[in-house]
C-alpha positions in Angstrom: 23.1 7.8 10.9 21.5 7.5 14.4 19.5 4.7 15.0 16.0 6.6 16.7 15.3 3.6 19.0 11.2 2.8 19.3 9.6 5.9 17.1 6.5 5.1 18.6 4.3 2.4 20.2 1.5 1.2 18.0 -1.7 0.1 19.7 -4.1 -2.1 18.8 -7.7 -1.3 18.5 -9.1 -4.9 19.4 -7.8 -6.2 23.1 -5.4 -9.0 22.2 -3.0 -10.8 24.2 -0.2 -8.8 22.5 -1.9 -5.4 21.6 1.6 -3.4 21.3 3.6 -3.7 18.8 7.4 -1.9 18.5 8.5 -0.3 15.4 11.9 0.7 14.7 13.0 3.4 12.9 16.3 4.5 12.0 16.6 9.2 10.8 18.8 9.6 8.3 19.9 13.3 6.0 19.1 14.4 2.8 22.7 13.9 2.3 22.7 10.3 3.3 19.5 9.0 1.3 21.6 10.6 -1.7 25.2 9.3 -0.7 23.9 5.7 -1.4 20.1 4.9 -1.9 20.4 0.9 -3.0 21.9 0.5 0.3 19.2 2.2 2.3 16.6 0.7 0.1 18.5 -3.0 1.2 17.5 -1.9 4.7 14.1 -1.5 3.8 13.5 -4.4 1.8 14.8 -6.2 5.3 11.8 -4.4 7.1 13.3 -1.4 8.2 11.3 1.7 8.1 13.7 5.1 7.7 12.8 8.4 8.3 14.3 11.0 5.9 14.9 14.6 7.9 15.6 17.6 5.8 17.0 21.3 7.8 15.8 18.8 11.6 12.3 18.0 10.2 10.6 14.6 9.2 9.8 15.2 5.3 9.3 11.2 4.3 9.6 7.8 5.5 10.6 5.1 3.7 9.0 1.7 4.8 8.6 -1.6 3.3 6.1 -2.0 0.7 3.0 -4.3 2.0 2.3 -6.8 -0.5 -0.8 -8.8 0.2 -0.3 -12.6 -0.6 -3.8 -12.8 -2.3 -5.0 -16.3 -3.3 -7.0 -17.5 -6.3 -10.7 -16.7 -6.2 -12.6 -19.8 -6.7 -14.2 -20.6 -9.8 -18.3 -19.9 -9.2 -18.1 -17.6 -6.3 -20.9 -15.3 -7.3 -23.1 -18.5 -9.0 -26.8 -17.7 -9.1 -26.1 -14.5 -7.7 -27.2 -12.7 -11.5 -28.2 -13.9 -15.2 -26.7 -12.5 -17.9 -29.7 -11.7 -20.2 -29.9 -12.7 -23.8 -29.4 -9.5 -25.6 -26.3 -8.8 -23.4 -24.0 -8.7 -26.5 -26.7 -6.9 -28.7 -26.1 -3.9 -30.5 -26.7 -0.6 -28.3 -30.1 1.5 -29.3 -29.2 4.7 -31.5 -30.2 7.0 -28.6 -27.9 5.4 -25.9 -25.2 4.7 -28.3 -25.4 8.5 -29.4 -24.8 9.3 -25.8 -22.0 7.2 -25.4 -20.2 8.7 -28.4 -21.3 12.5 -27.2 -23.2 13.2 -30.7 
């Protein structure tokens, strides 16, 4: 397994103090993704990202998965923002029902 070094620098599109960021990524075989995947997938999890090559071309890269820390929506976010009208939960007309169930 050779370790590729900096794959490629990533710039940012707004001017920041830091705008380039280095990502490593390490090639690896066919062979090798087979020969034991929970190990390479341990590697991943870590924050590697790993390029799979198959006959000396990229086919896929494996890379952590980005999972977004979302926090509760607060209660009454879209308050006054619609009313619910009072037939909301009233039967559909025959014609629009009719078109619902294709007839």
């Amino acid at each position: 397994m050779g370790l590729s070094g900096p794959a490629f620098l990533k710039r940012s599109p707004i001017p920041t103090a830091i705008s380039t960021i280095l990502i490593f990524m390490s090639n690896i075989s066919l062979q090798e993704l087979a020969h034991d995947p929970a190990a390479l997938l341990d590697r991943v999890e870590a924050g590697e990202r790993i390029v799979v090559i198959r006959g000396g071309r990229p086919v896929a890269e494996l890379r952590p998965f980005a999972n977004p820390q979302l926090a509760p929506r607060p209660f009454g976010l879209a308050a006054g923002s619609f009313t619910v009208p009072d037939d909301f939960d009233s039967p559909l007309p025959d014609d629009i029902l009719r078109e619902f169930e294709g007839r």
